[in-house]
C-alpha positions as CSV (number, residue, x, y, z in Angstrom):
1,X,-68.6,1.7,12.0
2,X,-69.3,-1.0,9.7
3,X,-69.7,1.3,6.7
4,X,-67.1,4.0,5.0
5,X,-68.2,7.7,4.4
6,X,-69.9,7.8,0.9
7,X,-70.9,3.8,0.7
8,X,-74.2,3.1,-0.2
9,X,-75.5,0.1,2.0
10,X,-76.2,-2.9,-0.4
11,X,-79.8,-3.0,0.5
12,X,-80.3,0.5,-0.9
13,X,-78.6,-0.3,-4.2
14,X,-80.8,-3.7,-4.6
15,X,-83.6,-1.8,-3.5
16,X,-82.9,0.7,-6.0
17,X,-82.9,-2.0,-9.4
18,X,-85.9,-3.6,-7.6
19,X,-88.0,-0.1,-7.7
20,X,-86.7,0.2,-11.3
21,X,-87.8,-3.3,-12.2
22,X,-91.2,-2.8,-10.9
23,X,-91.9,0.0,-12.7
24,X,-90.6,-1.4,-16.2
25,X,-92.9,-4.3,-15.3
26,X,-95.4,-2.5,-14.3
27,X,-95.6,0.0,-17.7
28,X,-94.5,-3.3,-20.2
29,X,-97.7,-5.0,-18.8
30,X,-99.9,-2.1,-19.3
31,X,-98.6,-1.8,-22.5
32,X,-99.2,-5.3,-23.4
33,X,-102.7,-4.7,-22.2
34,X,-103.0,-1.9,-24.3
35,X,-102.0,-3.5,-27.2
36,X,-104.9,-6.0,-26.8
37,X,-102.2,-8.9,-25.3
38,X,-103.1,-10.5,-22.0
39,X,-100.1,-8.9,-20.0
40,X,-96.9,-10.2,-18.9
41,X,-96.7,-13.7,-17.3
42,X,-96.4,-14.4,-14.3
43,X,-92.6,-16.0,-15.4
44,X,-91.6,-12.2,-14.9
45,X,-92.0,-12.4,-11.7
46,X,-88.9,-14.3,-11.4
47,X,-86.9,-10.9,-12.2
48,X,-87.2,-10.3,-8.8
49,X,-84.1,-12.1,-7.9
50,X,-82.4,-9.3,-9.1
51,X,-82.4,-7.4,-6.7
52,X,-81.2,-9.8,-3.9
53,X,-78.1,-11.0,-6.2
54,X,-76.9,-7.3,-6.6
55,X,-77.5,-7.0,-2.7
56,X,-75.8,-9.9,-2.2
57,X,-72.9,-9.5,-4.5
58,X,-72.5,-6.2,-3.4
59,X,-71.8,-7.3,0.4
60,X,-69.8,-10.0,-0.4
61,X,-67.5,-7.9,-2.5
62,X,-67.4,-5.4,0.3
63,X,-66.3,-8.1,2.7
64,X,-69.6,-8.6,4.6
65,X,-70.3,-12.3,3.8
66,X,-72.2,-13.0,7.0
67,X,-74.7,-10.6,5.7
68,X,-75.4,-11.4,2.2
69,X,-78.9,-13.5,2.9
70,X,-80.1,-10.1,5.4
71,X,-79.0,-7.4,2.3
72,X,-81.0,-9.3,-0.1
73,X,-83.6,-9.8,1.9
74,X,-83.1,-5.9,3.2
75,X,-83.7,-5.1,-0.5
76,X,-87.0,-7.0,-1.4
77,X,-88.6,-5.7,1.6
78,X,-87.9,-2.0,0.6
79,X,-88.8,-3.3,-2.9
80,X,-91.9,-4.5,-1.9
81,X,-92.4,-1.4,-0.1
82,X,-92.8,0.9,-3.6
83,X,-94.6,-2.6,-5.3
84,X,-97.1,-2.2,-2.7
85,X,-97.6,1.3,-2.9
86,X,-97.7,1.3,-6.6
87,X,-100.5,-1.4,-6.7
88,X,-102.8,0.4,-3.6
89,X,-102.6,3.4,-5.4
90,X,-103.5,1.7,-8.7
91,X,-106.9,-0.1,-6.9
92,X,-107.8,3.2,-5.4
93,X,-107.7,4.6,-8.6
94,X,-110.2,2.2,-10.0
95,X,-112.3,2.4,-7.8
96,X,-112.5,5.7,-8.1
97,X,-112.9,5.5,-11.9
98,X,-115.7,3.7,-11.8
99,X,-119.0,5.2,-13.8
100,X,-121.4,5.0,-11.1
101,X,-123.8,6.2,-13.6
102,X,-122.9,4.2,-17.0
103,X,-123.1,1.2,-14.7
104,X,-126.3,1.5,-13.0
105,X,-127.6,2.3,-16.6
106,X,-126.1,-1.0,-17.8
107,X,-127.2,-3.4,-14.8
108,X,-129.5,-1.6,-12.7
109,X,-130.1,0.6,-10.3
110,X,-130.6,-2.2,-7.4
111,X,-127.5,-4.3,-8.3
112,X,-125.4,-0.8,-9.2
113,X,-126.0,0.2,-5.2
114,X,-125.4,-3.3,-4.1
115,X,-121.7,-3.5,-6.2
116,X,-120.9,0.5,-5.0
117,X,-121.9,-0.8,-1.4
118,X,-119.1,-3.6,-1.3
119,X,-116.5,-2.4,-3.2
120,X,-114.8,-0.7,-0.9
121,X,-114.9,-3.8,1.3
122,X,-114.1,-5.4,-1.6
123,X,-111.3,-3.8,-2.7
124,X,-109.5,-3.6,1.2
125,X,-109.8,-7.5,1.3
126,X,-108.1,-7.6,-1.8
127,X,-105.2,-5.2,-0.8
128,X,-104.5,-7.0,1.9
129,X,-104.3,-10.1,0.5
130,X,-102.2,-8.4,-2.7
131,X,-99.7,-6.8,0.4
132,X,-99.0,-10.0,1.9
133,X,-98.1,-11.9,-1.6
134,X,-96.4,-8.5,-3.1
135,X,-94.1,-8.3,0.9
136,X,-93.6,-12.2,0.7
137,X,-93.0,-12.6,-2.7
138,X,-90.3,-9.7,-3.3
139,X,-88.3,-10.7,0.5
140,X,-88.4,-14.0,-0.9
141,X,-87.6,-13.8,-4.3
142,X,-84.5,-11.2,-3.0
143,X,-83.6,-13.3,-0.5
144,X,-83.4,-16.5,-2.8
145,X,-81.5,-14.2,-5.3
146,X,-78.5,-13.5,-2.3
147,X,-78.5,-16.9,-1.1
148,X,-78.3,-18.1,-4.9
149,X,-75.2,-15.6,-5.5
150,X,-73.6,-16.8,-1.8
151,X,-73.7,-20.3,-3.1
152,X,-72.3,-19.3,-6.6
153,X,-69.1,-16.9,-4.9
154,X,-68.7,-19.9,-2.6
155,X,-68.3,-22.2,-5.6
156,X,-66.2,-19.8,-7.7
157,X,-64.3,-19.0,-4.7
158,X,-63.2,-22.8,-3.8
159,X,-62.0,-23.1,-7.1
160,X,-60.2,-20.4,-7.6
161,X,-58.5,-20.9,-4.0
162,X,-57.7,-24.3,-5.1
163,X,-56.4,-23.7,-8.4
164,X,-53.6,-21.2,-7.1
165,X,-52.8,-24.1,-4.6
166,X,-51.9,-26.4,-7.1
């Protein structure tokens, strides 16, 4: 059993920063919406890195250094997971919000039941195209993060290796 009694697998602990990341980002860009700001940027994005390198430091400390690339990765696919559901839930809900009546008021009755006749086409085409950047994005991102810390313990560790040899 590759795992002790009471070990979190490093995937779960990524995972777990990478859920709490999405949500701070989430709430700050709302907030800067709020505030009348355009949002965050998409340099944010970046952040989710984060998740792979604890993945990936976490198995590597643990002795697992065959399977620092796969925890990070593991990580920003069950990231992606909560991003994903977070952001269908959020289209449903505007969809829902919509003012049928405030809107055919403000452009008409014909183009209101033309808009309230594709939106729901509408908005599937655009989950589905937000799924595959939000599942692609956070694996990669997590993976890039894990392979990033490999390379940097690989580093650190040939120096330190070399300089008790000398």
């Amino acid at each position: 059993m590759r795992q002790r009694i009471g070990q979190i697998e490093p995937r779960y602990l990524g995972a777990t920063l990478g859920i709490a990341l999405t949500i701070v980002l989430y709430f700050a860009d709302a907030a800067d919406k709020a505030g009348g700001l355009g949002g965050l940027g998409a340099y944010w994005l970046l952040l989710f890195v984060l998740p792979g390198v604890l993945a990936g430091a976490i198995a590597h400390r643990r002795g697992l250094p065959d399977e620092v690339e796969k925890e990070g990765a593991l990580a920003g696919l069950m990231t992606a997971h909560f991003a994903a559901a977070l952001v269908i839930v959020s289209l449903i809900e505007g969809v829902f919000a919509i003012d049928w009546a405030q809107y055919a008021a403000q452009a008409g009755e014909q183009i209101a039941d033309g808009v309230k006749a594709a939106i729901v086409p509408a908005t599937a085409i655009a989950g589905i195209a937000t799924l595959v950047v939000i599942y692609g994005g956070c694996v990669v991102a997590s993976w890039l993060g894990a392979a990033a810390y490999e390379g940097y313990a690989g580093i650190v560790g040939r120096g330190a290796q070399a300089e008790r040899s000398s």
